[in-house]
mmCIF entry with sequence, helices, sheets and N, C-alpha, C, O atoms, coordinates in Angstrom:
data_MODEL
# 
_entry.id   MODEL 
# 
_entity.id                         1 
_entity.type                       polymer 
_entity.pdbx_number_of_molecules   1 
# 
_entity_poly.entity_id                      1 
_entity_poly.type                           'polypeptide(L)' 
_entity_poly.nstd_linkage                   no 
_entity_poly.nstd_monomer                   no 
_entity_poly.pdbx_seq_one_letter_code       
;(UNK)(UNK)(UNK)(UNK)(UNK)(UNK)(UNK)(UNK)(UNK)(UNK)(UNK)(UNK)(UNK)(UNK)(UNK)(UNK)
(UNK)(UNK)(UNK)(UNK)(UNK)(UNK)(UNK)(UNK)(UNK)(UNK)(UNK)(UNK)(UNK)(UNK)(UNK)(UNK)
(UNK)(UNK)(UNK)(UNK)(UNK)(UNK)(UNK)(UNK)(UNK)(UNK)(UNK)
;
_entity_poly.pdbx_seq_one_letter_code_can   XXXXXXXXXXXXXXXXXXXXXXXXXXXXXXXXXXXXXXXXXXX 
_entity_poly.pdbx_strand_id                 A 
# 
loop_
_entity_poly_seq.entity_id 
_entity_poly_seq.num 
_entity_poly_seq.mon_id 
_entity_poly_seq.hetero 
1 1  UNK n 
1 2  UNK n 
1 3  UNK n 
1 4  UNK n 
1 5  UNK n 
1 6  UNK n 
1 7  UNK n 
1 8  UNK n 
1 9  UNK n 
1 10 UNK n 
1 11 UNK n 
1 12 UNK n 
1 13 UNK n 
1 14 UNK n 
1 15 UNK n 
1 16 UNK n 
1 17 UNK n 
1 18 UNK n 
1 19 UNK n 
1 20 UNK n 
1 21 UNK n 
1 22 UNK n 
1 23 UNK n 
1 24 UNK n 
1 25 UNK n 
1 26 UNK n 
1 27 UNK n 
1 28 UNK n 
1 29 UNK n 
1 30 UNK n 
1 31 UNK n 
1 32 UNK n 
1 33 UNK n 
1 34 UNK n 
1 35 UNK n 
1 36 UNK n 
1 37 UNK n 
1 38 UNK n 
1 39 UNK n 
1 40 UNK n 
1 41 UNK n 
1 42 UNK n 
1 43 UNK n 
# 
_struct_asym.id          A 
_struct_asym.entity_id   1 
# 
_struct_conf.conf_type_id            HELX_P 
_struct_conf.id                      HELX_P1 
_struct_conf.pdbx_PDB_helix_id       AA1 
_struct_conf.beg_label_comp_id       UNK 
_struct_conf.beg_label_asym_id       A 
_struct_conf.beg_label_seq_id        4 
_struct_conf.pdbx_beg_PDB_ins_code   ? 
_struct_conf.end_label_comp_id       UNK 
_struct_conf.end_label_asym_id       A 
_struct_conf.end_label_seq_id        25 
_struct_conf.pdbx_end_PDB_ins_code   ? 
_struct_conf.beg_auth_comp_id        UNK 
_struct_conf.beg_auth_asym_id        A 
_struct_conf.beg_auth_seq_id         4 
_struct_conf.end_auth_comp_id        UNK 
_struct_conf.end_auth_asym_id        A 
_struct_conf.end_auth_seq_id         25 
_struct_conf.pdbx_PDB_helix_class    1 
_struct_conf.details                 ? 
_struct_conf.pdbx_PDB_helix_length   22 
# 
_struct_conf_type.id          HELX_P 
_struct_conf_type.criteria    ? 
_struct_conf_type.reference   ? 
# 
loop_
_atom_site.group_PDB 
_atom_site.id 
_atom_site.type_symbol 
_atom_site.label_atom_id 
_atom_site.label_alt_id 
_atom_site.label_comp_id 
_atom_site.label_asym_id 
_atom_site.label_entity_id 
_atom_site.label_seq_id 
_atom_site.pdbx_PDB_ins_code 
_atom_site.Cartn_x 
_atom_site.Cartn_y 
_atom_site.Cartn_z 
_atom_site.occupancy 
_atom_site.B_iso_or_equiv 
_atom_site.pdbx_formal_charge 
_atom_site.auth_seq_id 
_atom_site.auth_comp_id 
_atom_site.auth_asym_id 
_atom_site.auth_atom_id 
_atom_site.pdbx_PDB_model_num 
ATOM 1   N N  . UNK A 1 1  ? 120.295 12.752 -174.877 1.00 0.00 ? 1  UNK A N  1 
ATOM 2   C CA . UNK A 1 1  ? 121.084 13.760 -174.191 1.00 0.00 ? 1  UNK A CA 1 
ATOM 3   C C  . UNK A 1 1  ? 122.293 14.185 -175.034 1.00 0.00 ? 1  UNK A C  1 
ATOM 4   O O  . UNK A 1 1  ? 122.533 15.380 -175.205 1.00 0.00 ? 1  UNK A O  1 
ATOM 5   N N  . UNK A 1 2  ? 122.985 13.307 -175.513 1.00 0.00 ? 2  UNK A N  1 
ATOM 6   C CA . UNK A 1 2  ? 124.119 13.784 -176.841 1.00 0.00 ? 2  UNK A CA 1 
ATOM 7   C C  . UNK A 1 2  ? 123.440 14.220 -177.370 1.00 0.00 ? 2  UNK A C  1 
ATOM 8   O O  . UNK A 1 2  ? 123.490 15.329 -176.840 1.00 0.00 ? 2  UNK A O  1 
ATOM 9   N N  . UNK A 1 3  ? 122.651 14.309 -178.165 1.00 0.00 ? 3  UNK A N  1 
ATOM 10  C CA . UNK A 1 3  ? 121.955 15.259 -179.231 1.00 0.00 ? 3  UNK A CA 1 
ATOM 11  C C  . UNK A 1 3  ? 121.776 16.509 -178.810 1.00 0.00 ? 3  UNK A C  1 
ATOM 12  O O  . UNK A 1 3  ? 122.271 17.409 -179.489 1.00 0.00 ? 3  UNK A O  1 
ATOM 13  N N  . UNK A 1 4  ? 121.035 16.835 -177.605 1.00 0.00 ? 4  UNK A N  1 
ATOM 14  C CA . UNK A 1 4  ? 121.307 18.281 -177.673 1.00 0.00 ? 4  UNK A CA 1 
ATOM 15  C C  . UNK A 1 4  ? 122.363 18.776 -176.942 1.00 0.00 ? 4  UNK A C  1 
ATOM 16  O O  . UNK A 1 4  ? 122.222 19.896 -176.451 1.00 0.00 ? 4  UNK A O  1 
ATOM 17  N N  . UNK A 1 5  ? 123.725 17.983 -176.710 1.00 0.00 ? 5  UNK A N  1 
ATOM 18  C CA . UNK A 1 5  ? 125.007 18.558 -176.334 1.00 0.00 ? 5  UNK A CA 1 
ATOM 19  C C  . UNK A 1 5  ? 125.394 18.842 -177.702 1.00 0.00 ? 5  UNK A C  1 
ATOM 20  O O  . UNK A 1 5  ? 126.178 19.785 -177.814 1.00 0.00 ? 5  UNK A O  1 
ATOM 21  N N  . UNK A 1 6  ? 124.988 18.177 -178.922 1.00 0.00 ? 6  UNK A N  1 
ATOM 22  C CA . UNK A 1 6  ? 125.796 18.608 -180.249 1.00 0.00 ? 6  UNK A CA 1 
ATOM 23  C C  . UNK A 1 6  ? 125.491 19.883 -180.219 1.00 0.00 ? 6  UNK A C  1 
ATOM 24  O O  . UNK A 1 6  ? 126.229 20.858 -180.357 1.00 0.00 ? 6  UNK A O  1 
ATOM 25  N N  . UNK A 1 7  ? 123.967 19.800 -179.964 1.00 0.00 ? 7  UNK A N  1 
ATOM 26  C CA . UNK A 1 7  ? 123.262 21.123 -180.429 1.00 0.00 ? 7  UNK A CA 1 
ATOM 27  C C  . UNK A 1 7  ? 124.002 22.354 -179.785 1.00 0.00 ? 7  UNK A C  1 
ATOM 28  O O  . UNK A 1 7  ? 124.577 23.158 -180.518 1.00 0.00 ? 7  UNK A O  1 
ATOM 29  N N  . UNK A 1 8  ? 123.988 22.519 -178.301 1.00 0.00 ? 8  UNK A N  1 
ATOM 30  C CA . UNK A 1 8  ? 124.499 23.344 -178.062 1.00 0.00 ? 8  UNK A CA 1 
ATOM 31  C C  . UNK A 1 8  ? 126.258 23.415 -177.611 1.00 0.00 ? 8  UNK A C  1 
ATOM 32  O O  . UNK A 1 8  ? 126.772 23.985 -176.648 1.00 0.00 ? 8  UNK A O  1 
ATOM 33  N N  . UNK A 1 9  ? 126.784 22.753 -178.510 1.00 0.00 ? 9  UNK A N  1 
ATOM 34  C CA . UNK A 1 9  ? 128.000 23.070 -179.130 1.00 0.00 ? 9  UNK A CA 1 
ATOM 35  C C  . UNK A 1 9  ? 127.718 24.032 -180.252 1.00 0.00 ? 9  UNK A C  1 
ATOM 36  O O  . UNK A 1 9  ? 128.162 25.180 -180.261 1.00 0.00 ? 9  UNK A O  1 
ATOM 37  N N  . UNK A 1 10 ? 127.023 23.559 -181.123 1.00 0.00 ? 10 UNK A N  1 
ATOM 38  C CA . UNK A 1 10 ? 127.359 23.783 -182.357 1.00 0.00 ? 10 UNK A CA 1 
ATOM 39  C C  . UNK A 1 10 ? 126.351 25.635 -182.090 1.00 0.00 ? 10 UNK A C  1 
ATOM 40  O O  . UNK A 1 10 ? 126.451 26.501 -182.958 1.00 0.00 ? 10 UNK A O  1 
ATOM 41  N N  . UNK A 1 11 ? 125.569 25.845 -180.903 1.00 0.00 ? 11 UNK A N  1 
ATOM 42  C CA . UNK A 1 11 ? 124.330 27.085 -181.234 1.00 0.00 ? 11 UNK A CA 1 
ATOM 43  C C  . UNK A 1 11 ? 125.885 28.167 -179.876 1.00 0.00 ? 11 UNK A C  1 
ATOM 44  O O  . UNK A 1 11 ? 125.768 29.357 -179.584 1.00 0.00 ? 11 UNK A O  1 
ATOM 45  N N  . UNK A 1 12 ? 126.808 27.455 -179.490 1.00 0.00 ? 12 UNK A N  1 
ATOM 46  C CA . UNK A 1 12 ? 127.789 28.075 -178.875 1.00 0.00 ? 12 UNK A CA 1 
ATOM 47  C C  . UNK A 1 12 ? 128.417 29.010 -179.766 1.00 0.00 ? 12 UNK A C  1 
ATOM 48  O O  . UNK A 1 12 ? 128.286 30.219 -179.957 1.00 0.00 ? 12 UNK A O  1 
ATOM 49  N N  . UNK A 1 13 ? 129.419 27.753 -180.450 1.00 0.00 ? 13 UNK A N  1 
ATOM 50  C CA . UNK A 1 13 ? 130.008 27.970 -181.809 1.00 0.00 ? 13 UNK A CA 1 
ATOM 51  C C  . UNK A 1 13 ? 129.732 29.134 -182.742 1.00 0.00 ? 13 UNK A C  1 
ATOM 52  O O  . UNK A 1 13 ? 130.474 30.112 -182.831 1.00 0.00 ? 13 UNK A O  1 
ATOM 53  N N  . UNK A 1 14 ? 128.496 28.943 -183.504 1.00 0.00 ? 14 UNK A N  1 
ATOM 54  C CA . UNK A 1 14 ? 128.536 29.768 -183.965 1.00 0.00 ? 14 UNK A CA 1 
ATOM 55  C C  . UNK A 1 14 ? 127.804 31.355 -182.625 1.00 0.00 ? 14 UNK A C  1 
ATOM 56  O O  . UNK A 1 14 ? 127.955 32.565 -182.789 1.00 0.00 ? 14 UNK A O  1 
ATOM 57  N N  . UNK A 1 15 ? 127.364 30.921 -181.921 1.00 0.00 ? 15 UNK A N  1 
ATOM 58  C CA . UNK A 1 15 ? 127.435 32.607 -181.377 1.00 0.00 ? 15 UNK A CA 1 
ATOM 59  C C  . UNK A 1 15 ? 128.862 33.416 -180.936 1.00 0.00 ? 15 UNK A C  1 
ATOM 60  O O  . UNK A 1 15 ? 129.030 34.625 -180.774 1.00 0.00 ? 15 UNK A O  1 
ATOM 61  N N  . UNK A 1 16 ? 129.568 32.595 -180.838 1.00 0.00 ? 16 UNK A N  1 
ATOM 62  C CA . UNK A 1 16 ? 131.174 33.290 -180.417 1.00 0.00 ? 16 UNK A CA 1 
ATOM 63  C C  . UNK A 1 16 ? 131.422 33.592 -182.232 1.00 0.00 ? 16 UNK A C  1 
ATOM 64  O O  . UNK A 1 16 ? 131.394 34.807 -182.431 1.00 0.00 ? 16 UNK A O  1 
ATOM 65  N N  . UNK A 1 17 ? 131.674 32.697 -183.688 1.00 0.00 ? 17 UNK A N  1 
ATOM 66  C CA . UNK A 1 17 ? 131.760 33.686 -184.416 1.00 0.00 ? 17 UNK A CA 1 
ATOM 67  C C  . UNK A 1 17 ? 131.027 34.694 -184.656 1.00 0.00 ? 17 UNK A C  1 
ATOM 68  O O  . UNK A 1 17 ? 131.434 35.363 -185.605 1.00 0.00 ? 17 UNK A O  1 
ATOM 69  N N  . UNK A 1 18 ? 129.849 35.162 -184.026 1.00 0.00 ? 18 UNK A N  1 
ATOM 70  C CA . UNK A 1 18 ? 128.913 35.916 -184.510 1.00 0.00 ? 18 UNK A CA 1 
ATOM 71  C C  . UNK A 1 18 ? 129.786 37.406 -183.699 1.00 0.00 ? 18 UNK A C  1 
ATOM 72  O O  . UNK A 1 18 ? 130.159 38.444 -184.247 1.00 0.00 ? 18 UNK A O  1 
ATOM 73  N N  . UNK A 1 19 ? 129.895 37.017 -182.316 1.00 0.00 ? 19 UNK A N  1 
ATOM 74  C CA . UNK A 1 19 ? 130.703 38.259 -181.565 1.00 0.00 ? 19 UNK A CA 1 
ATOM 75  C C  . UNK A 1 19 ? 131.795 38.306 -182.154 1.00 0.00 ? 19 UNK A C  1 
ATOM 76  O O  . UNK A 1 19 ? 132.342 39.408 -182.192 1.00 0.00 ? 19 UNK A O  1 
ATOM 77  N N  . UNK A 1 20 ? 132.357 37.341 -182.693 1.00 0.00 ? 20 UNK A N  1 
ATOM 78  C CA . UNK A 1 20 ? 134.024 37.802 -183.180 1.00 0.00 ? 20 UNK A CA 1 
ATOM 79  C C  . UNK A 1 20 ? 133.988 38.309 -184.326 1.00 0.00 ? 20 UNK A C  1 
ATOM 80  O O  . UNK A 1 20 ? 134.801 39.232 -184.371 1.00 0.00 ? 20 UNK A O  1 
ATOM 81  N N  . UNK A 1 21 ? 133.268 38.126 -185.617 1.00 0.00 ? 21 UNK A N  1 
ATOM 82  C CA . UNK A 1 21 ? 132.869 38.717 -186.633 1.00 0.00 ? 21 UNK A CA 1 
ATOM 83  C C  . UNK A 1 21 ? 132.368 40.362 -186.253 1.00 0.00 ? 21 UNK A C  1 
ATOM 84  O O  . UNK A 1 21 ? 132.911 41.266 -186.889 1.00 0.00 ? 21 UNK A O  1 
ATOM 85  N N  . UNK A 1 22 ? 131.692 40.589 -185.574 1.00 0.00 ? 22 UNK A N  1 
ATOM 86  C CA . UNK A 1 22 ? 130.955 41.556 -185.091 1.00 0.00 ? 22 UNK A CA 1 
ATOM 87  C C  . UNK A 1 22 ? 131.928 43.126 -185.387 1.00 0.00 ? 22 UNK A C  1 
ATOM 88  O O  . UNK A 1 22 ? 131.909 43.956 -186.295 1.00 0.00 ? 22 UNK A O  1 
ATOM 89  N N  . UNK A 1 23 ? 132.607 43.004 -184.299 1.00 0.00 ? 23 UNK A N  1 
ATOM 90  C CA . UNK A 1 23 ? 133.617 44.588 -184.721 1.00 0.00 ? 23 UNK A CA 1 
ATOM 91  C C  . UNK A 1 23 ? 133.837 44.706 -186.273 1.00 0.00 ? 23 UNK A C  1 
ATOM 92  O O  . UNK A 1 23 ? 133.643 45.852 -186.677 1.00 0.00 ? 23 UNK A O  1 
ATOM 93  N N  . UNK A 1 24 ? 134.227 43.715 -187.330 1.00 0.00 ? 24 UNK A N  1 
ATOM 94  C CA . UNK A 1 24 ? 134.558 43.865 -188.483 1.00 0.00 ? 24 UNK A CA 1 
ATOM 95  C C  . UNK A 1 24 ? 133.456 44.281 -189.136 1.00 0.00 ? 24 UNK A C  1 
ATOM 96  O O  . UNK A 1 24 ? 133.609 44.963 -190.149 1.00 0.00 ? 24 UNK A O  1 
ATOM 97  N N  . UNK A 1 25 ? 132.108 43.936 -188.662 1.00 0.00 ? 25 UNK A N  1 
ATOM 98  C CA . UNK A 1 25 ? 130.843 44.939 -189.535 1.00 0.00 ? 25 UNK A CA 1 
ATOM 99  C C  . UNK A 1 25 ? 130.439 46.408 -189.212 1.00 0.00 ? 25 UNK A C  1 
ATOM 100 O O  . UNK A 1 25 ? 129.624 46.979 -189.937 1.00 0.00 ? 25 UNK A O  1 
ATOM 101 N N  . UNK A 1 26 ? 131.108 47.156 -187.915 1.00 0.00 ? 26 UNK A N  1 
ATOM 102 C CA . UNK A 1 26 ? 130.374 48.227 -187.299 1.00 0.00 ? 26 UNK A CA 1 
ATOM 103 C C  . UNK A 1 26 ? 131.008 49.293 -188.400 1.00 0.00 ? 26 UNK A C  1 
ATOM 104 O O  . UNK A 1 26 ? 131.939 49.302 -189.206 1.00 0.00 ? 26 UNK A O  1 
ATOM 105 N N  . UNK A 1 27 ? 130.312 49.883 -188.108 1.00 0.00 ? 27 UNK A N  1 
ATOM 106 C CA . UNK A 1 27 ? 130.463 51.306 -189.109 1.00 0.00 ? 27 UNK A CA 1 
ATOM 107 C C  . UNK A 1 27 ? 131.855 52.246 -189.432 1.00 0.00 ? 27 UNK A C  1 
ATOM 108 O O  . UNK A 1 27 ? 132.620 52.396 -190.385 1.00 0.00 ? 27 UNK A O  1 
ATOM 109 N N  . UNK A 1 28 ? 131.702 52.805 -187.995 1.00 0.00 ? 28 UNK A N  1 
ATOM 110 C CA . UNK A 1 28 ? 133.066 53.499 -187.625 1.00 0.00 ? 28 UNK A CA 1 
ATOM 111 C C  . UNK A 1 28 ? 133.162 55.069 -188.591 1.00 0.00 ? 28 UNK A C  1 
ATOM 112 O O  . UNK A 1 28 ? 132.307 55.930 -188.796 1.00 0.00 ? 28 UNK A O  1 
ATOM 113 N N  . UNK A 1 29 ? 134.423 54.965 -188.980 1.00 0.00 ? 29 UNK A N  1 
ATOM 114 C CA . UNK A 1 29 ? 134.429 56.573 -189.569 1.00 0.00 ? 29 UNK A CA 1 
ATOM 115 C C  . UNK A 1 29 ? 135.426 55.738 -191.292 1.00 0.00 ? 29 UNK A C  1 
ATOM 116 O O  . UNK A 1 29 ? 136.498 55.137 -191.220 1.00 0.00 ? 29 UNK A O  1 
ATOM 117 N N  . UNK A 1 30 ? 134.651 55.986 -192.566 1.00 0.00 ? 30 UNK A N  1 
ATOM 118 C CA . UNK A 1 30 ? 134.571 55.751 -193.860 1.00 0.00 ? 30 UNK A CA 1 
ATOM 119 C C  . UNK A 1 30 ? 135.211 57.079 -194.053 1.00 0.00 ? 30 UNK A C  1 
ATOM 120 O O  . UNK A 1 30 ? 134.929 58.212 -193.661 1.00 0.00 ? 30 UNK A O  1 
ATOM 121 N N  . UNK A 1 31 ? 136.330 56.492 -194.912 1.00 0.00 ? 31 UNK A N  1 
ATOM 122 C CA . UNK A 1 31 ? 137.490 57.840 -195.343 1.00 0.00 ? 31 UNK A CA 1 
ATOM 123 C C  . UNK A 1 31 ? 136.916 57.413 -196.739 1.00 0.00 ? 31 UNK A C  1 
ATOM 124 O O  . UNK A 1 31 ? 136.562 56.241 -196.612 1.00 0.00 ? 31 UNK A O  1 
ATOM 125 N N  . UNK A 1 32 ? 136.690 57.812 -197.909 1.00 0.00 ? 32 UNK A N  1 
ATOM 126 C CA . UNK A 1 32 ? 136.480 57.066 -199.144 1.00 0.00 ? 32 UNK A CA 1 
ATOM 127 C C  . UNK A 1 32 ? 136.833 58.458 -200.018 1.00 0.00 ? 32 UNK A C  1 
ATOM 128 O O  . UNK A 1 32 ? 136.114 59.455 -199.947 1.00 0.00 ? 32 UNK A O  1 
ATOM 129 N N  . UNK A 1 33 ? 138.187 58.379 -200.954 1.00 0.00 ? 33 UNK A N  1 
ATOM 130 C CA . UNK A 1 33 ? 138.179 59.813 -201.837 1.00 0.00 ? 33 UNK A CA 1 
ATOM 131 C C  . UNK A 1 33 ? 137.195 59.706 -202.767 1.00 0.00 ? 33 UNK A C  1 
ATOM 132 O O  . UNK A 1 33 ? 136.873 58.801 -203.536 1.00 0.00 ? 33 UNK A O  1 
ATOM 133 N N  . UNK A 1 34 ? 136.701 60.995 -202.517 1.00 0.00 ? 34 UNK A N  1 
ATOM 134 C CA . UNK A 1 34 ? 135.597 61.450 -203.402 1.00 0.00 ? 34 UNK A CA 1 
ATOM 135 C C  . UNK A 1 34 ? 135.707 61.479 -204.857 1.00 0.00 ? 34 UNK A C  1 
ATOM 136 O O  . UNK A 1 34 ? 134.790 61.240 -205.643 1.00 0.00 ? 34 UNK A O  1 
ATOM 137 N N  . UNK A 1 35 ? 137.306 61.896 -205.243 1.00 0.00 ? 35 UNK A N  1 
ATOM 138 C CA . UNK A 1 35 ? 137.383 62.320 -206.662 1.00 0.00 ? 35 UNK A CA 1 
ATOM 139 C C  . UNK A 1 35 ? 137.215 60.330 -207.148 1.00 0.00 ? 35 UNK A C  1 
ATOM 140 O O  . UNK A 1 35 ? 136.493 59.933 -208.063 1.00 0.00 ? 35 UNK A O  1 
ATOM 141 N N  . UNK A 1 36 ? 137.703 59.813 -206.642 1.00 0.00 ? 36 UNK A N  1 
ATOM 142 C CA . UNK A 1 36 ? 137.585 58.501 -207.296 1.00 0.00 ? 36 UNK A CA 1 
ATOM 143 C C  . UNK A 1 36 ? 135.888 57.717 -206.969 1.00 0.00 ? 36 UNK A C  1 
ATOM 144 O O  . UNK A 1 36 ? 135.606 56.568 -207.309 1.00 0.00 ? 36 UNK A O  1 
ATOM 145 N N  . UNK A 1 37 ? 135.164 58.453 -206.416 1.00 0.00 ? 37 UNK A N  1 
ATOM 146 C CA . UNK A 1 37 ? 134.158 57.578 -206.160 1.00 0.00 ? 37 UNK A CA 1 
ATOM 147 C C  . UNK A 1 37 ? 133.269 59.083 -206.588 1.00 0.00 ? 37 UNK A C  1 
ATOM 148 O O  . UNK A 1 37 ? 133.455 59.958 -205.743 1.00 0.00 ? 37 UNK A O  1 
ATOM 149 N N  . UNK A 1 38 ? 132.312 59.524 -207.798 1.00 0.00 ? 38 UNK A N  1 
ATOM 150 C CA . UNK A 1 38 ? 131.824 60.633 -207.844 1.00 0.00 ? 38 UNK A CA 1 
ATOM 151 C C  . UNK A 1 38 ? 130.549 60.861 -207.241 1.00 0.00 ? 38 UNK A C  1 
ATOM 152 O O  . UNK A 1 38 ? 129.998 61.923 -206.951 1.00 0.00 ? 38 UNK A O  1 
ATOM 153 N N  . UNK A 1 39 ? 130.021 59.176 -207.045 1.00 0.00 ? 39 UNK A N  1 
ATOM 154 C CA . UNK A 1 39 ? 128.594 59.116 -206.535 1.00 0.00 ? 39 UNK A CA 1 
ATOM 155 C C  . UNK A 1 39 ? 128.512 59.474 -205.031 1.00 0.00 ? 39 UNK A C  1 
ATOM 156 O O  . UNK A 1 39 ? 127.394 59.763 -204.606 1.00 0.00 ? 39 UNK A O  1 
ATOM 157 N N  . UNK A 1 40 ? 129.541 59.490 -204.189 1.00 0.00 ? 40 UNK A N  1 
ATOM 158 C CA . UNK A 1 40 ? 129.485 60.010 -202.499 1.00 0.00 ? 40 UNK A CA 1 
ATOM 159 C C  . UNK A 1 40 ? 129.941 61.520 -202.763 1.00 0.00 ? 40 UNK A C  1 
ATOM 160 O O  . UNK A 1 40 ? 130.592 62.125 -201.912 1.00 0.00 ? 40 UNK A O  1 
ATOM 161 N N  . UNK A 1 41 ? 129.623 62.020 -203.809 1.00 0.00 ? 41 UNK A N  1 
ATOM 162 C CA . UNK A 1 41 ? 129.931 63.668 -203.331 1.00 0.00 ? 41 UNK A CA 1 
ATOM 163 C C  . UNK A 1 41 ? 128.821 64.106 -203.443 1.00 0.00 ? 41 UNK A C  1 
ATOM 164 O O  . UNK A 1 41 ? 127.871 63.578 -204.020 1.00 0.00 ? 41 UNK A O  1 
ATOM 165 N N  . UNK A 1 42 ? 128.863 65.202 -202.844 1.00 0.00 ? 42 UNK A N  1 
ATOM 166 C CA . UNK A 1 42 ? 127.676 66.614 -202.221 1.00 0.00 ? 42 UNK A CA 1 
ATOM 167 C C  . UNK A 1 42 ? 127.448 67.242 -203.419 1.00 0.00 ? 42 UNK A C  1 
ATOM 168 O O  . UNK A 1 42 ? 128.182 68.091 -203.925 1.00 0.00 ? 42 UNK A O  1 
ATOM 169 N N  . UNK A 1 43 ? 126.355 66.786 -203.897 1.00 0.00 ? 43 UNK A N  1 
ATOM 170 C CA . UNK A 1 43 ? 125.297 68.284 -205.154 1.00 0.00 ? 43 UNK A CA 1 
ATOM 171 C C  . UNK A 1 43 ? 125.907 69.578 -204.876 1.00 0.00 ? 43 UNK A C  1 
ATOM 172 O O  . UNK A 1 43 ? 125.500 70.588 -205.449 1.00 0.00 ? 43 UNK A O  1 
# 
């Protein structure tokens, strides 16, 4: 029975960093100047 209380500590654990990490990967709106980056500009 301890054994899988470690377990689901540890399958807790990391799912709360997974949500807290989460906002820091979403997309959102990318300002990036063009003149310094030439490969994101428009042909």
């Amino acid at each position: 029975m301890k054994d899988m209380s470690k377990k689901m500590m540890r399958a807790g654990a990391l799912t709360l960093g997974v949500i807290a990490l989460a906002p820091m990967a979403s997309a959102g709106e990318w300002r990036l100047n063009a003149d310094r980056y030439p490969d994101i500009r428009e042909d």
